[in-house]
C-alpha positions as CSV (number, residue, x, y, z in Angstrom):
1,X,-14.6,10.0,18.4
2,X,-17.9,10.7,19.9
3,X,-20.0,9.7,18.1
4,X,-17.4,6.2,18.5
5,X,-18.6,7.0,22.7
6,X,-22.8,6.9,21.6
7,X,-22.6,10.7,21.1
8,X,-24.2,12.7,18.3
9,X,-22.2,15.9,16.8
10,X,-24.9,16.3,14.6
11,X,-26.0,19.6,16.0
12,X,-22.3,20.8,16.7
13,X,-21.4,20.3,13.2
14,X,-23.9,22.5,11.7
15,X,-23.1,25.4,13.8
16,X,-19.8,24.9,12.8
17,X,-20.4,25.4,9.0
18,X,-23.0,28.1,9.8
19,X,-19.9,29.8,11.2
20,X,-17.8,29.1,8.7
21,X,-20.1,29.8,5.8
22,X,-20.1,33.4,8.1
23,X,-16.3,33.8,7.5
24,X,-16.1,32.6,4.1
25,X,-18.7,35.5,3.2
26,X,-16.8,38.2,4.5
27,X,-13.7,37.1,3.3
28,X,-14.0,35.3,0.5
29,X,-10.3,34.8,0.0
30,X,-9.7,33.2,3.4
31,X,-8.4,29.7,2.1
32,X,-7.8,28.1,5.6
33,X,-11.9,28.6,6.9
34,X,-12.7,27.1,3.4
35,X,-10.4,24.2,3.6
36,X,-12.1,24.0,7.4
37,X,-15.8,24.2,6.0
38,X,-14.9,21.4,3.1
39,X,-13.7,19.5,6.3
40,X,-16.9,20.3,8.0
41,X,-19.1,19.1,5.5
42,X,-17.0,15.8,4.9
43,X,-17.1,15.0,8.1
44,X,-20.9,15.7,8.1
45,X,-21.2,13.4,5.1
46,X,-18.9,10.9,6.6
47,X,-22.1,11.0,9.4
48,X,-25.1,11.1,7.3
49,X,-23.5,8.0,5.0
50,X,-22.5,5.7,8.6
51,X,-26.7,6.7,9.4
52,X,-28.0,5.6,6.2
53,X,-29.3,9.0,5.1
54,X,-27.9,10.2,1.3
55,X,-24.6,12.3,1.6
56,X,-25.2,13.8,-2.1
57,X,-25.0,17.6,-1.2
58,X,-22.6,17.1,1.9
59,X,-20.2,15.8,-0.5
60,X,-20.8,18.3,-3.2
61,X,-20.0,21.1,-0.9
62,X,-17.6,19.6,1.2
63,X,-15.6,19.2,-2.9
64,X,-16.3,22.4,-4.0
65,X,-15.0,24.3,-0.6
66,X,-11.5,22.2,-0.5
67,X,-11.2,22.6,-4.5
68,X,-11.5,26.2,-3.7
69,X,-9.4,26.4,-0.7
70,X,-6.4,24.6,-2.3
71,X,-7.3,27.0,-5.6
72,X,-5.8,29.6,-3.3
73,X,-3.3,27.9,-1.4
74,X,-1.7,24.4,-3.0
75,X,0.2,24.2,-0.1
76,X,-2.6,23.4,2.9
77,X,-1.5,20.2,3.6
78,X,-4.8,19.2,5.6
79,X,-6.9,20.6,2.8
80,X,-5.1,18.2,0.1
81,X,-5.5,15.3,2.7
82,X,-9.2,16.0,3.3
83,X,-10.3,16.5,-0.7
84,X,-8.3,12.9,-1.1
85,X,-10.9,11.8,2.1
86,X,-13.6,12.8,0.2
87,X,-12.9,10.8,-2.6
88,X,-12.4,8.0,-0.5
89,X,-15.7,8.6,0.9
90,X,-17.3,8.5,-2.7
91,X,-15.4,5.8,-3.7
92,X,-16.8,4.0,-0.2
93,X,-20.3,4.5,-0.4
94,X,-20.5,3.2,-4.0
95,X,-18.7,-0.3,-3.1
96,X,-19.0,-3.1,-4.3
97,X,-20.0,-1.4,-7.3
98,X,-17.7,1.1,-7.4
99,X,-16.8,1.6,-11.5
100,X,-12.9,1.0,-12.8
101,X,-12.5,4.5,-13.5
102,X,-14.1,5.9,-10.3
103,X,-11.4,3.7,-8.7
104,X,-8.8,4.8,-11.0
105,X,-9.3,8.5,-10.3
106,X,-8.8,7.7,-6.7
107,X,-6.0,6.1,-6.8
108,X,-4.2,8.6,-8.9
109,X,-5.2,11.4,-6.5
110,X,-4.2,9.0,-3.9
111,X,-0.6,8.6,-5.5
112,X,-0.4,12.3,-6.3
113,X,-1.4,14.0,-2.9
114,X,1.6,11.2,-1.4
115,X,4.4,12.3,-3.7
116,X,3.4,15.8,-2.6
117,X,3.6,14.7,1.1
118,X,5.9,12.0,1.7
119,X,6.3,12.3,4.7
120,X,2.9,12.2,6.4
121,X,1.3,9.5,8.5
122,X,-2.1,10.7,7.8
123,X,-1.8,11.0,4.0
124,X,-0.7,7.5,4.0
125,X,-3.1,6.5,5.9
126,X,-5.9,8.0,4.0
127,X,-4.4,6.7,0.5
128,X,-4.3,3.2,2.7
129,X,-8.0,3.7,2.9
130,X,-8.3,4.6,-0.6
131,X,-6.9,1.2,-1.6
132,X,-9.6,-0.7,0.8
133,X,-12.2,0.8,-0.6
134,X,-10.9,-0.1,-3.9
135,X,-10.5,-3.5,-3.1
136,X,-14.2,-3.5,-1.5
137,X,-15.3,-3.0,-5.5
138,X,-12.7,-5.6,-7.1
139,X,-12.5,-9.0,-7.5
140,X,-9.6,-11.8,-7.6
141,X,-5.5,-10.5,-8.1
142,X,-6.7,-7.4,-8.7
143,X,-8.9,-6.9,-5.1
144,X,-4.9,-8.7,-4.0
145,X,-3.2,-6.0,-5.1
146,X,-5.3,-3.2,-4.1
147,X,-5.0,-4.4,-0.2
148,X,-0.9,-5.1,-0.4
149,X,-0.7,-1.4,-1.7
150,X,-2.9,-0.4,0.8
151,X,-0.9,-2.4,3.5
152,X,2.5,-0.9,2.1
153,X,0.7,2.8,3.0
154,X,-0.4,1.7,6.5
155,X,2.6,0.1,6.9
156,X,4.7,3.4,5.9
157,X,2.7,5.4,8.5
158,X,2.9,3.5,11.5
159,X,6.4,3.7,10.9
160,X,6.6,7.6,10.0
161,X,4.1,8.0,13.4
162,X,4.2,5.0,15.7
163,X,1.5,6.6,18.0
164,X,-1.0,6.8,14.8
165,X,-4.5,4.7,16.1
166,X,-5.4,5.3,12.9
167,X,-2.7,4.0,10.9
168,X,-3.5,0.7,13.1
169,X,-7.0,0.6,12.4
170,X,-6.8,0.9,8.7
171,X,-3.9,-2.0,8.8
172,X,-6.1,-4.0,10.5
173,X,-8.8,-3.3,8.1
174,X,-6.6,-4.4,5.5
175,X,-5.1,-7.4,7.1
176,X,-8.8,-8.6,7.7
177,X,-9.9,-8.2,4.5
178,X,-6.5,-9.9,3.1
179,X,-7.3,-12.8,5.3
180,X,-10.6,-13.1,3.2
181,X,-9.0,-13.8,0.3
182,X,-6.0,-16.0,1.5
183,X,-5.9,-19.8,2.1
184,X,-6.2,-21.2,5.4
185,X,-2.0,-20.7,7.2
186,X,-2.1,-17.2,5.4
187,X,-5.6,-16.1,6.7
188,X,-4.7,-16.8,10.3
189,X,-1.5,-15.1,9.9
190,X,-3.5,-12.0,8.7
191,X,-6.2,-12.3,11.5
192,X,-3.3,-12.0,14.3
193,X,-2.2,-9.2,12.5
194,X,-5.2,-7.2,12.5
195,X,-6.3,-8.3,16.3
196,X,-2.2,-7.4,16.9
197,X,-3.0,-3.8,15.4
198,X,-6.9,-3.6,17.3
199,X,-5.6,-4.1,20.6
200,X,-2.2,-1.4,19.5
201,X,-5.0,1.1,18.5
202,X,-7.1,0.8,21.8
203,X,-3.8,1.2,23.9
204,X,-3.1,4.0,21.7
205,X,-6.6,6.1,22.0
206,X,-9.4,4.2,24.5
207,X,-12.0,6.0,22.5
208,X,-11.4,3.9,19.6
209,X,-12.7,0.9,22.1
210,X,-16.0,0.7,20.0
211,X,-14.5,0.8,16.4
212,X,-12.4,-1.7,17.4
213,X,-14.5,-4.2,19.0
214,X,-16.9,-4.1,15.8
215,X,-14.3,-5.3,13.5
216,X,-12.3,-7.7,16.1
217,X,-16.2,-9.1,16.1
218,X,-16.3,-9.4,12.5
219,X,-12.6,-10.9,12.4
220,X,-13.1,-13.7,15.2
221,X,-17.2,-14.4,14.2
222,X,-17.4,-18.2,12.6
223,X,-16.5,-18.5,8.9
224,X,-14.7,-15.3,9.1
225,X,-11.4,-15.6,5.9
């Protein structure tokens, strides 16, 4: 959210794994500051990919300290949602050329980690966002498919958690991306959908005025579906 406000964590997120990395070598066994540092260093890559710079090791350790936090505790809900984030993130900074099987693999720890959580908004979200970025590396009624699963997700949070901006934005990703591929009553339809869930998301949280305006641009620019 602030870097979405022209601010730059960059600095507050290193000192936040340097602590981390602190507690994690004292107590090796504490699952909950390695599910934190994984979340750390995802959301560090998350940064590095958005400014063009490689997110390689990010993403490496960001895996390795969730695999190792949900090693000790299967249970951490948040650390389950955030290792599926980093795929997402993978799978997202390899598109449109993602390959079937990286795609695969996602999706099946998409499924997986929301049979083991049913009933959470943000892991349906996030698998939502799994199945954009899949579509963002497919073609024809395959790229189809991936967004209505995606859509069912995003659909299934808001509904779980009506006050989710995020839920919204990822619908909205979805429906603008569906209107892409739709023929010329169906891709208007989608387009009111997706400015429907920007403006929902804005009421919802004001700092997600900038994410927003960047894809209603993208949604209402000439040409656009």
């Amino acid at each position: 959210l602030r870097r979405a406000l022209g601010d730059d964590p960059t600095q507050d997120f290193q000192r936040a794994a340097a602590t981390l990395e602190t507690a994690v070598e004292l107590n090796p066994a504490y699952a909950i500051a390695w599910a934190n540092l994984g979340m750390v260093n995802r959301t560090r890559a998350l940064v590095a990919l958005e400014s063009g710079d490689n997110p390689d090791r990010l993403l490496t350790e960001a895996r390795s300290a969730l695999d190792g936090a949900l090693e000790m505790n299967p249970s951490l809900s948040f650390a389950t949602l955030e290792r599926l984030a980093v795929a997402n993130l993978d799978l997202r900074r390899r598109a449109p050329n993602a390959s079937p099987e990286l795609i695969r693999s996602t999706q099946r720890r998409a499924r997986a980690t929301v049979e083991a959580f049913p009933a959470s908004a943000s892991i349906l979200q996030t698998a939502a966002e799994t199945m954009l970025w899949s579509a963002r590396s497919s073609q024809g009624a395959t790229l189809r498919e991936h967004l209505d699963q995606g859509l069912i997700m995003a659909e299934r949070a808001v509904r779980l958690d009506e006050s989710s901006w995020r839920a919204r934005l990822t619908r909205a990703r979805l429906e603008a991306e569906r209107a892409g591929t739709a023929t010329d009553a169906a891709a208007t339809s989608a387009r009111q959908r997706a400015l429907a869930d920007l403006d929902a998301a804005v009421a919802l949280n004001p700092m997600a005025q900038r994410e927003a305006a960047a894809l209603r641009a993208e949604i209402e620019s000439p040409g656009a579906g």
